[in-house]
N, C-alpha and C positions, 0 to 999 in steps of 0.2 A: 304153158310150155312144159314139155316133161323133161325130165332130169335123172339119172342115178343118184338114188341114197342108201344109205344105212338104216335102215326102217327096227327100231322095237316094237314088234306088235304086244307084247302084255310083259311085265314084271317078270322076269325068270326065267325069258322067254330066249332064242339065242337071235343074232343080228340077219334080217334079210337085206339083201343086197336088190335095190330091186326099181323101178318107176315110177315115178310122183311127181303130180303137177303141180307146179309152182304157178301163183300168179304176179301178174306184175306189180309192182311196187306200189299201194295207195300211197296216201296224203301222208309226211312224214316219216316214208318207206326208202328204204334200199335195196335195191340187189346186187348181189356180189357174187362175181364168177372164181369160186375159191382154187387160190394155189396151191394150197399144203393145209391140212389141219394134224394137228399134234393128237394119238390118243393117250389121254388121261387117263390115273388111278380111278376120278372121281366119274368117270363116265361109266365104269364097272360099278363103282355104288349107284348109278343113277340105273344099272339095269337089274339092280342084285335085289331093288329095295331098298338097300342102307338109306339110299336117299333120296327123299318125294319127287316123281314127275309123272305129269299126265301120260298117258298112252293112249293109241299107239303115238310113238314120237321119231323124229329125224335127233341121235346125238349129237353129240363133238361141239363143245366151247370154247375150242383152241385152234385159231385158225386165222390166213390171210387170203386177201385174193384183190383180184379189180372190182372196180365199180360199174356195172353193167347199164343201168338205169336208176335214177331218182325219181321220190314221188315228188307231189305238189308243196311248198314250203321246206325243202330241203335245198341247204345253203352253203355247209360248211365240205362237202364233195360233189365231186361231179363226176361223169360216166369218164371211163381211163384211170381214175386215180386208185393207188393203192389203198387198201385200206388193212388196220389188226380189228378184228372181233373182239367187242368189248360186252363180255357175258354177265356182266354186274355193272351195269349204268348207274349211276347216282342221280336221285329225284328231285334233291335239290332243297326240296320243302320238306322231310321228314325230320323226326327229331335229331334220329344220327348226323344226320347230313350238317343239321343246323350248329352240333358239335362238331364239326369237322372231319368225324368220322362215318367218311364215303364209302368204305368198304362193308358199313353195318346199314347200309341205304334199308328200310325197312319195306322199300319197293323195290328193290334192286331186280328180283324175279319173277314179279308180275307178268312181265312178256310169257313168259314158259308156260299159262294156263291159256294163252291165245289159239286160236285155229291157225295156221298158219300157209297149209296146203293141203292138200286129199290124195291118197291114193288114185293110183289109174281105175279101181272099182270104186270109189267116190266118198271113201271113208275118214274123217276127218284125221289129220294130221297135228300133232302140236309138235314145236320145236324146244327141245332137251336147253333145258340153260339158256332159251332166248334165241341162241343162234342158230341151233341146227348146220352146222359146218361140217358132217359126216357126207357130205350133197356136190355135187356138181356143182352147181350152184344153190342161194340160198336168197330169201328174202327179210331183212330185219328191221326192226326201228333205226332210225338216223342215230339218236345214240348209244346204238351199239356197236359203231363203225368211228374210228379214229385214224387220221391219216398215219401211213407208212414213213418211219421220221427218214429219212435224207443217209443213205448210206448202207440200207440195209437190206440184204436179197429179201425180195418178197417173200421165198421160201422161210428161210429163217426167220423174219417177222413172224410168223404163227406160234411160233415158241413166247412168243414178248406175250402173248396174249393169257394166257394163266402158269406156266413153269417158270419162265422165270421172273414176273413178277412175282408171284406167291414164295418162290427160295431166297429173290436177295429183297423184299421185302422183309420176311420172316427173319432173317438178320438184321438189316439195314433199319426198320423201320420198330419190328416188335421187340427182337433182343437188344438192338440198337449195342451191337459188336464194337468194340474200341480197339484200339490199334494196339497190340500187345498181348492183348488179353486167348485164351486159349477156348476152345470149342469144339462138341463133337454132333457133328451130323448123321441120324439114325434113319437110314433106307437112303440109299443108294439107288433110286429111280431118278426122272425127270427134273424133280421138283428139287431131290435131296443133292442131284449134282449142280442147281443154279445154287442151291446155297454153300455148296464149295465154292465154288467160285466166290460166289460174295463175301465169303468169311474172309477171301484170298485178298480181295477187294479192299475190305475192312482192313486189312492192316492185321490180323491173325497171327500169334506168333504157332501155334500148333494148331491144327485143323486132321482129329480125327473122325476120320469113316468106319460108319458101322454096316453093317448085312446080314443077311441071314447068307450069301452067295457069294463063295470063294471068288465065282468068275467076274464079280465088278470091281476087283481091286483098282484093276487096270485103270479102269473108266474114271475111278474117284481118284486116284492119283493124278490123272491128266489134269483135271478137275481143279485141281489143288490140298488134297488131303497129305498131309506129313507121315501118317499114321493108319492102318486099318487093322481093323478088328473084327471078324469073324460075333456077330453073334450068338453067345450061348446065355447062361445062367450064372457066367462068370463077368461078363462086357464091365459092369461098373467096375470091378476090381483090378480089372487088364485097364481100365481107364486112367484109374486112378493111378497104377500103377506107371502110368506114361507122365504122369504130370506131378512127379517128388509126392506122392500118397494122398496129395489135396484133393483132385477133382478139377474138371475144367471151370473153367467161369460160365461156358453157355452150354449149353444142350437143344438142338433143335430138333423137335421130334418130326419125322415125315412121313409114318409109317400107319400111325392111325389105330394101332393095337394095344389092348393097357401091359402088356409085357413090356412091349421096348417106352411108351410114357414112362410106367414105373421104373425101368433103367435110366433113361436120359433123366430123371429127378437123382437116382442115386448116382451117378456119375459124378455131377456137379460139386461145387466145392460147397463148403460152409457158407451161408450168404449169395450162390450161386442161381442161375434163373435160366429157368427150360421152359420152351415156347412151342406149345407143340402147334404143328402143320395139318399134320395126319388125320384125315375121316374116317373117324369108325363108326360102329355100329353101337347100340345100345345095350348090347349082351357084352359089350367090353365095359368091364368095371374096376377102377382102379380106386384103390384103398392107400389113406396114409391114417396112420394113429397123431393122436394130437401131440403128445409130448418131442414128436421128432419133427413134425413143423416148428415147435418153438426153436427147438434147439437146434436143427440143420438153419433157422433164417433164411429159405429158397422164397424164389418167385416161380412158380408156373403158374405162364398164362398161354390163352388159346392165342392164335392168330386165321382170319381169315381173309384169304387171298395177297394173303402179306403185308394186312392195313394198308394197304397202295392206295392210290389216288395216280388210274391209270395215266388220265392225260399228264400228269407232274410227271408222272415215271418214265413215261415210253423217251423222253426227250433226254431224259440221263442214263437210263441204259443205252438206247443208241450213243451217245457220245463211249460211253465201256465199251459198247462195237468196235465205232470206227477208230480208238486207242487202242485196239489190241487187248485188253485186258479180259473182256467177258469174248468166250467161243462159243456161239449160239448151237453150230456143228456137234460140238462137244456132248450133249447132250442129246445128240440122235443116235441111235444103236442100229437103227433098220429102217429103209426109205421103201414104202409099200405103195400099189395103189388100193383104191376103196374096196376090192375086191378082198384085202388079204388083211382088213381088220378084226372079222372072228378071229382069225391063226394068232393079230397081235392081243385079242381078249384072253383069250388062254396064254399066252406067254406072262402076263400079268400075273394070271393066276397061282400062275408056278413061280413067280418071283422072278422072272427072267428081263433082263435087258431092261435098260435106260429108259429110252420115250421112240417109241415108233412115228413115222411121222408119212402120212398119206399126201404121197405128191399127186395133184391133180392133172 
């Protein structure tokens, strides 16, 4: 059956919009007639290079939709039901897994080297991240579909799927934020306004916003930031300055650049700890000298996908839903169809807006 998708034909290449035949669901297969998928920071590194995928590829690993058909031995949904895309499945049997650390699954991304569908000229297709959610529809492994928890527009469920678990994980889980304690969130995209909220969540008593772009004050204020700051070459000392000359207690970095890592480390206070988010590239190198790790005593540490354990997750942010406390809304800047995600590539580019979000 054919479908509209987001098609990368090579590395560096720009997005065609364009026909691709889906097959039905084999053995342990789903298909899923997508609602809305989120475009990510990390789906630009997956076309930029920064970060490995087969091509040509169908993107987008932020996504909800129904359940169109099941293959043979799938048990846990069925045709009608909502489902979030879950682009990092946990194997179960690997070493991470066996520590409890799901998010480090050492198969997590196996699926991504799979054939998945063919162009209408009959060219193999793989899907970006497992799920290929740039699509009309899509077909994926059984576990990379997780029910819709009870409360939540379908549309907004595609945000649950990587923004904001990877922001209020990246607090909740990696900086593990205490009630009181103060924090500055670096980039003001998707991911960097779930972790306002979460910091807000946390019990925060100051939650400053950084940017390179006057225009997201707004957005992180809604968000929950007390504070914003304008990036320059000054941010740690306007930091410090906010917080009686100490430095915050957390720094979550979401930006992925060693400019603002190495700020969000000097921000922090004495003993303080920055957890960065943000994927970069390997031309970004960030330097400390030894004698000031001794003596600042920081933690930074990486975090991916917000150390979540989706299924644990999706059941507690929904409840922040339907409390009123997390605004999934909040963190859309522009509702597009699949038509108009180069225009949201390039806005990326330029630093522009929140999280675009492709309603189907």
């Amino acid at each position: 059956m054919a479908v509209r998708a987001a098609v990368l034909p090579a590395i560096g290449s720009p997005l065609e919009i364009t026909g691709i035949d889906l097959p039905d669901p084999g053995p342990g297969q789903v298909r899923v007639r997508l609602a809305a998928a989120g475009v990510c920071h990390s789906d630009l590194s997956l076309s930029d290079g920064t970060m490995r995928v087969p091509v040509p590829a169908v993107l987008g690993h932020e996504g909800a939709g129904t359940v169109v058909a099941v293959g043979e031995g799938v048990t846990h949904v069925a045709p009608g039901d909502g489902v979030v895309l879950n682009w990092a499945p946990s194997c179960g049997t690997c070493h991470a897994c066996s520590l409890g650390e799901v998010w480090l699954c050492a198969n997590a991304l196996n699926g991504a080297a799979d054939v998945y569908a063919r162009t209408t000229e009959g060219a193999d297709l793989h899907p970006g991240l497992n799920v290929a959610a740039f699509a009309e529809e899509t077909v994926v492994s059984a576990a990379c579909v997780l029910p819709v928890p009870q409360g939540v527009p379908l549309t907004d469920a595609a945000l649950l799927g990587c923004a904001v678990l990877t922001g209020y994980g990246a607090v909740h889980h990696s900086a593990q934020v205490r009630p009181g304690e103060t924090v500055a969130v670096f980039g003001a995209g998707g991911v960097g306004l779930a972790a306002l909220q979460a910091a807000r969540i946390a019990g925060a008593s100051k939650i400053v916003a950084v940017d390179v772009s006057a225009e997201k004050e707004e957005l992180a204020r809604a968000a929950g930031a007390t504070d914003y700051v304008i990036a320059s070459e000054n941010t740690a000392r306007e930091i410090r300055a906010l917080t009686g000359k100490q430095g915050v207690d957390v720094a979550v970095e979401c930006a992925g650049r060693a400019v603002s890592i190495r700020a969000a480390w000097d921000s922090t206070r004495r003993g303080g700890r920055t957890t960065v988010v943000g994927i970069g590239g390997k031309d970004q190198q960030v330097t400390f000298n030894a004698l000031e790790i001794f003596h600042w005593g920081r933690t930074l540490s990486g975090c991916v996908y917000g150390n979540s354990n989706p299924a644990e997750d999706l059941p507690v942010l929904a409840e922040h839903v339907r409390a009123g406390r997390l605004d999934l809304s909040a963190l859309v800047t522009e509702r597009i169809a699949l038509d108009g995600i180069p225009a949201a590539f390039d806005n990326m580019l330029a630093g522009k807006g929140g999280r675009a979000l492709v309603v189907f």
